[in-house]
C-alpha positions in Angstrom: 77.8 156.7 105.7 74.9 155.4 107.3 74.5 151.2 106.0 71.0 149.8 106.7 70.7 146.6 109.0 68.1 145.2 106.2 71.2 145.6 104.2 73.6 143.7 107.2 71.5 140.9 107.4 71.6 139.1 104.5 75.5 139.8 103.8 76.3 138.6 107.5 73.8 134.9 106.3 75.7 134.4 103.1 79.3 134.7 104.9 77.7 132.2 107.2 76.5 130.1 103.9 80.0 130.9 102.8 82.8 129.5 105.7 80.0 126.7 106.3 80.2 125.9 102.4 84.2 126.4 103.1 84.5 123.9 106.5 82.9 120.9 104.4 84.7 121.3 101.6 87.8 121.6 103.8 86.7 118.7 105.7 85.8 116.6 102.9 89.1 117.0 101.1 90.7 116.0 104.5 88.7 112.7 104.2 89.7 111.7 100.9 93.3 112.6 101.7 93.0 110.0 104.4 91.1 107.9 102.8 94.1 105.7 101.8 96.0 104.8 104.7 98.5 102.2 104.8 101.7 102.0 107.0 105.1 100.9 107.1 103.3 98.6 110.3 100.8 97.5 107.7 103.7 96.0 105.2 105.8 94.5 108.1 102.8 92.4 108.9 102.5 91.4 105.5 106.1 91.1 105.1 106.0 89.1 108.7 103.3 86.6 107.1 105.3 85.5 104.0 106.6 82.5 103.1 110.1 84.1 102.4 111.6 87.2 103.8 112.4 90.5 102.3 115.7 92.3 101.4 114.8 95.9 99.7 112.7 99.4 99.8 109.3 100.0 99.5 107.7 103.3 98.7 104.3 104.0 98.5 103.0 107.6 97.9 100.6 110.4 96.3 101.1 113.8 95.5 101.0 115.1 99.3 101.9 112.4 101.5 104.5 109.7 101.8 102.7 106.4 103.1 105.9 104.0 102.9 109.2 104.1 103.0 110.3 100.9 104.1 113.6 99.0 103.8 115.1 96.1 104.7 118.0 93.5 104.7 122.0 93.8 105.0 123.4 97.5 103.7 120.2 98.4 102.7 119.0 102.1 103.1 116.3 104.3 101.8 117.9 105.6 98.6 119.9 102.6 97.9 120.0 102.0 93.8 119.0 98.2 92.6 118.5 96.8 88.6 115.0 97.6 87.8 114.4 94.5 85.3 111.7 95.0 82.8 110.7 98.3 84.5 113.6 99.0 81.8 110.9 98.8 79.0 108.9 101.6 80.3 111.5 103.6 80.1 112.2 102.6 76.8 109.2 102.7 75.2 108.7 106.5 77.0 112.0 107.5 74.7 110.5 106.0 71.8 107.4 108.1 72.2 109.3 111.3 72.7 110.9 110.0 69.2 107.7 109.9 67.6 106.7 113.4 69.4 109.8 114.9 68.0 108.5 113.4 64.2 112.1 111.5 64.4 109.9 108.0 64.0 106.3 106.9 63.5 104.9 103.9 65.3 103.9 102.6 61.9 107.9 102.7 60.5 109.0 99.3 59.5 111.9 98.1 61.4 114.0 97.5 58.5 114.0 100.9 57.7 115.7 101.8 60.6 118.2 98.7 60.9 120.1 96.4 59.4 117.4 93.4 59.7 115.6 91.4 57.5 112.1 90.0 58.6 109.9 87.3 57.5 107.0 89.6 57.9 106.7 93.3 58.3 107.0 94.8 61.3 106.6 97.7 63.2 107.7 100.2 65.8 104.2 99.7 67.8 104.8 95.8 67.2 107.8 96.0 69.1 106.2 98.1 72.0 103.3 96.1 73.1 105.2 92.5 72.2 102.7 91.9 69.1 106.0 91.0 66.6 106.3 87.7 67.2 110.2 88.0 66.5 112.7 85.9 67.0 116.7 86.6 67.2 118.1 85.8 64.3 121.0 82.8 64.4 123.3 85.2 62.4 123.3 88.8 61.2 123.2 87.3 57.5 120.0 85.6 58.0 116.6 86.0 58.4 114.7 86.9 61.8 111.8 84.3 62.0 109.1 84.9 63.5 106.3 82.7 66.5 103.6 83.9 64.6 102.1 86.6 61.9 102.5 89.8 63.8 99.6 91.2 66.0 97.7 88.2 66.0 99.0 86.7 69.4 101.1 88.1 72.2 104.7 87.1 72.8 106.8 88.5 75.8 109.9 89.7 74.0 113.3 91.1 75.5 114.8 90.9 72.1 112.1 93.3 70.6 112.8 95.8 73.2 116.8 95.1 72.3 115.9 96.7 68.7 114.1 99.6 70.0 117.2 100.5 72.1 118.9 99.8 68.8 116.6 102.1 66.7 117.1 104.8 69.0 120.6 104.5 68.5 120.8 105.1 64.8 117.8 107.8 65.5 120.4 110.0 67.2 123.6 108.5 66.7 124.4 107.9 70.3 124.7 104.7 72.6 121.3 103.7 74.1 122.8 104.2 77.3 123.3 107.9 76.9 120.4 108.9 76.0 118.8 107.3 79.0 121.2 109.3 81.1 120.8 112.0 79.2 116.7 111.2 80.0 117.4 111.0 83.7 119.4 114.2 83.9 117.3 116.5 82.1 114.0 115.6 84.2 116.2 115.0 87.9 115.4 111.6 87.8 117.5 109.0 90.0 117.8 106.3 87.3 121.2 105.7 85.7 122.2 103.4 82.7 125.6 102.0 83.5 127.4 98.9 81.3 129.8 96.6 82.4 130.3 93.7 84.5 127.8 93.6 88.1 131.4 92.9 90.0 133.0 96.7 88.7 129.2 97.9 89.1 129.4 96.9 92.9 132.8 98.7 93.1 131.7 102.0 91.5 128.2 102.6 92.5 128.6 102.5 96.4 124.6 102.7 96.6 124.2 99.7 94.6 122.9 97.4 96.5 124.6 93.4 95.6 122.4 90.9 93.9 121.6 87.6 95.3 120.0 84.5 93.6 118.4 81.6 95.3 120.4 78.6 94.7 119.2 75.0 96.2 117.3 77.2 98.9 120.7 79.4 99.6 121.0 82.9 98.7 125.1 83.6 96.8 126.0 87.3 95.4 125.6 87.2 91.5 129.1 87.7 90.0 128.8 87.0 87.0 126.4 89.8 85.2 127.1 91.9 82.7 125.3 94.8 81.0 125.6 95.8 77.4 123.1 98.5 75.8 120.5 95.7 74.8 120.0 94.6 78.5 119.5 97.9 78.9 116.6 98.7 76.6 115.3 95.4 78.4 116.1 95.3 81.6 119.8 96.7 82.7 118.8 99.8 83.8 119.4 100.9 87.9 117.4 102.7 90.1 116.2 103.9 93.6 112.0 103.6 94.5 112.4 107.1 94.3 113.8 107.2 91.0 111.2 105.5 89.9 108.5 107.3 91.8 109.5 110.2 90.2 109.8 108.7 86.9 106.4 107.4 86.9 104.8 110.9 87.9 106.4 112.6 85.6 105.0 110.2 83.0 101.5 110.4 84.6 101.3 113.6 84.5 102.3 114.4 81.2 106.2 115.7 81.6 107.5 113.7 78.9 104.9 113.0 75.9 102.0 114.4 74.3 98.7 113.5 74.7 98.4 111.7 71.8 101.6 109.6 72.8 100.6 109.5 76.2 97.1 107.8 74.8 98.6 105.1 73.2 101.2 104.2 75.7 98.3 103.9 78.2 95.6 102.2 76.1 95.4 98.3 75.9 96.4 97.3 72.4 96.4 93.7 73.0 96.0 91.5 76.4 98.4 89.5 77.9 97.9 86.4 80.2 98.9 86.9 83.4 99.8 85.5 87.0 96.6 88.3 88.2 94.4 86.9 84.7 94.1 88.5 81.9 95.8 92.5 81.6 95.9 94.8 78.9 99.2 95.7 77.5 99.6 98.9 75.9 103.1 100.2 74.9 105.5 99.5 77.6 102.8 99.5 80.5 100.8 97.0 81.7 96.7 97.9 82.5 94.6 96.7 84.6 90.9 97.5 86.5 89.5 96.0 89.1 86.4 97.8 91.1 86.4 101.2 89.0 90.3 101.3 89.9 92.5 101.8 87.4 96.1 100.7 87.5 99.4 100.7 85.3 102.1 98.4 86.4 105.3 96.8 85.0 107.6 94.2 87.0 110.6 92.7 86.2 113.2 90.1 87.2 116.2 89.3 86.6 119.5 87.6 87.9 120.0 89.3 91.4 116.7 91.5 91.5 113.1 91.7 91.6 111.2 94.5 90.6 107.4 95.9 90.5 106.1 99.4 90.2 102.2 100.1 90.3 100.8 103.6 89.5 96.7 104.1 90.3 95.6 107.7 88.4 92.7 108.7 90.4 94.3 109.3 94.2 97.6 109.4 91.6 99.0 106.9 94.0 102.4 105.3 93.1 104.2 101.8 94.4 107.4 100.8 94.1 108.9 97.6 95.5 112.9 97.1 94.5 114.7 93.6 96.0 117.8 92.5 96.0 117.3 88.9 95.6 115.9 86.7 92.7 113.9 83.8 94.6 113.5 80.4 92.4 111.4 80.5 89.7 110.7 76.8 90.0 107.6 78.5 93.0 106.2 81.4 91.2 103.9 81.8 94.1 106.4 82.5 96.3 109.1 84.4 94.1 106.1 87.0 93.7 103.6 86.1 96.2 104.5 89.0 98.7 104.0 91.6 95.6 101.2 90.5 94.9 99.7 90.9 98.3 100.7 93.9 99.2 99.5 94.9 95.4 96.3 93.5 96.4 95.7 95.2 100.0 96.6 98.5 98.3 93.6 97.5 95.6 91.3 96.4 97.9 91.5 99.8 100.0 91.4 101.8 96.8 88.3 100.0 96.2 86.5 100.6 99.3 86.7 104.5 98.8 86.0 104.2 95.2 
C-alpha cells in the first residue's frame, strides 16, 4: 500500500497538537496537585509558636497525598485512638439520615412519637439535628421537658437533644446506640469504636487509647473519673484515631453513606450559629462555613480529657483532623483553641490563594 505524504503530514501535526495538548494537561494537573503544600515542618512551627504545647496527631490529607501525619506527646503514636467529643454528633446525625434513607423515620416525625417524652411544644427530628429545639432535660421522667425558646426561632447548643437521637435510634431498631455505631464502623472499615464504661477500664482495655489529661490550676492530672453511657455517646463518647475519622469524613463526602437528598440537608445551613470564627451555618450535624470561595465543613468538640476538631474542604476534597489528649482551661478560650484555629486558618488562607 502506497500512503501519500499530503496524507502524513497533517496526521504527524495533529499527534503533535495531540501529546502537546497531553503535556499541559499533565502539567497542569501536577500544579494543582501541588498547589496545597503544607508540612509536618509547617505545623511544628506553628505548634513551636503557641502559647501551650501539644500532646496528639495531626492528619492532613486529599485523595492522592498525605500532607500530615504528625504526633506528639508521651505514648503517643500515629494510630493512637482518643474521645472525639462532639465530632460524636456527626456521626450521629449521619445514622439518623441513613434512618430517614431507609423510610425508618422522617425528619419531620415528632419526637414523642418515637419516645416516651412529653414536650411543651412540638418538636422534631430536624429540630434536634441542627440544635433548633430549644429543649431542656426534664427534672423527672414524669414531667414535662421545657423548653429555652419556641423551636426554630433561636439556636441552642444541645448535648441532650443529640442524647434523644441516640435514644430514637434505639427504639428505631431495638438495639443499644452503641451497637449500631459499631455496627456503622464495621460495615464501612472505619476505625471509630463506641465503647461504655468507666475511662479507668477504658485505659485498661484499649491499649491504643491514649489517657486523658485536664488542666487543673495550670497542671495537667490523668482524668479518672469518666464514664460513658450510650447518651454520651450520641453526644460525645465516641473514640477514634485521625484516621478513623479521615476516613469517616470521606466516606460521607463522597456520598458512601446517604442519599443525595440526605446528603443535601446534612450539608446545607438551616440556621447559623455564633461562633468563636463569627457567624457559621449549621446544618444537621456539620458545621459550614466560606471564606474566599472556599468551602468548609467542620465539627469540634471537647470534653474532660480531649480536644477535638475535624475540617473537610470539598473542592481539593481536603480533610483535617487534630485529636488531643488534654483539655486546656476553659477559663482562656483563646488558648484552649488558639492553636486549632491557626493551623485552621493557614490551611484557609493557602486554599484561598489557589482558589
Amino acid at each position: 500500500m502506497i500512503i501519500s505524504l499530503k496524507l502524513l503530514i497533517p496526521l504527524t501535526y495533529f499527534t503533535t497538537i495531540i501529546y502537546t495538548l497531553l503535556w499541559f494537561s499533565f502539567a497542569f494537573g501536577s500544579l494543582q496537585a501541588n498547589a496545597f503544600e503544607l508540612t509536618a515542618t509547617d505545623i511544628q512551627s506553628i505548634i513551636d509558636k503557641d502559647s501551650r504545647a501539644f500532646s496528639g496527631v495531626i492528619m492532613i490529607s486529599d485523595n492522592s497525598k498525605n500532607y500530615v501525619n504528625y504526633q506528639a506527646g508521651e505514648t503517643i503514636k500515629s494510630d493512637s485512638v482518643f474521645l472525639i467529643g462532639s465530632i460524636s454528633k456527626t456521626v450521629t446525625a449521619t445514622l439518623v439520615l441513613q434512618a430517614v434513607d431507609q423510610q425508618k423515620l422522617t425528619l419531620t416525625d415528632n419526637i414523642s412519637d418515637h419516645l416516651t417524652i412529653k414536650t411543651q411544644y412540638p418538636v422534631t427530628i430536624a429540630q434536634l439535628l441542627n440544635h433548633t429545639s430549644g429543649i431542656l432535660p426534664p427534672k423527672s421522667p414524669s414531667l414535662i421537658a421545657d423548653s429555652q425558646f419556641a423551636p426554630t426561632s433561636q439556636f441552642s447548643y444541645s448535648n441532650y437533644g443529640y442524647a434523644l437521637l441516640g435514644q430514637i435510634l434505639t427504639q428505631v431498631y431495638q438495639q443499644p446506640y452503641s451497637t449500631l455505631v459499631n455496627q456503622f464502623a464495621t460495615q464501612n472499615k472505619l476505625d471509630i469504636q463506641a465503647n461504655i464504661g468507666s475511662i479507668a477500664a477504658m485505659y485498661t482495655q484499649q491499649p491504643r487509647l491514649a489517657q486523658g489529661y485536664m488542666e487543673q490550676q495550670n497542671q495537667r492530672t490523668l482524668l479518672v473519673d469518666l464514664t460513658i453511657d450510650n447518651d454520651f455517646l450520641a453526644f460525645g463518647g465516641m473514640q477514634a484515631s485521625t484516621a478513623g475519622i479521615n476516613q469517616f469524613l470521606n466516606g460521607l463526602h463522597q456520598g458512601h453513606y446517604l442519599s443525595a437528598s440526605s446528603y443535601q440537608a446534612m450539608t446545607n445551613a438551616s440556621t447559623t450559629r455564633h461562633h468563636r470564627w463569627g457567624e457559621v451555618g449549621y446544618g444537621f450535624g456539620l458545621q459550614i462555613s466560606q471564606q474566599g470561595g472556599v468551602i468548609e465543613y467542620s465539627h469540634s468538640g471537647y470534653i474532660p480529657g480531649y480536644i477535638s476538631l475535624m475540617l473537610y474542604y470539598p473542592q481539593p476534597q481536603l480533610t483535617v483532623v487534630i485529636l488531643e489528649n488534654t483539655s486546656w482551661d476553659l477559663d482562656n478560650i483563646d488558648r484552649v483553641f488558639g492553636l486549632q484555629d491557626k493551623i485552621r486558618q493557614t490551611i484557609t488562607e493557602q486554599l484561598m490563594a489557589h482558589e
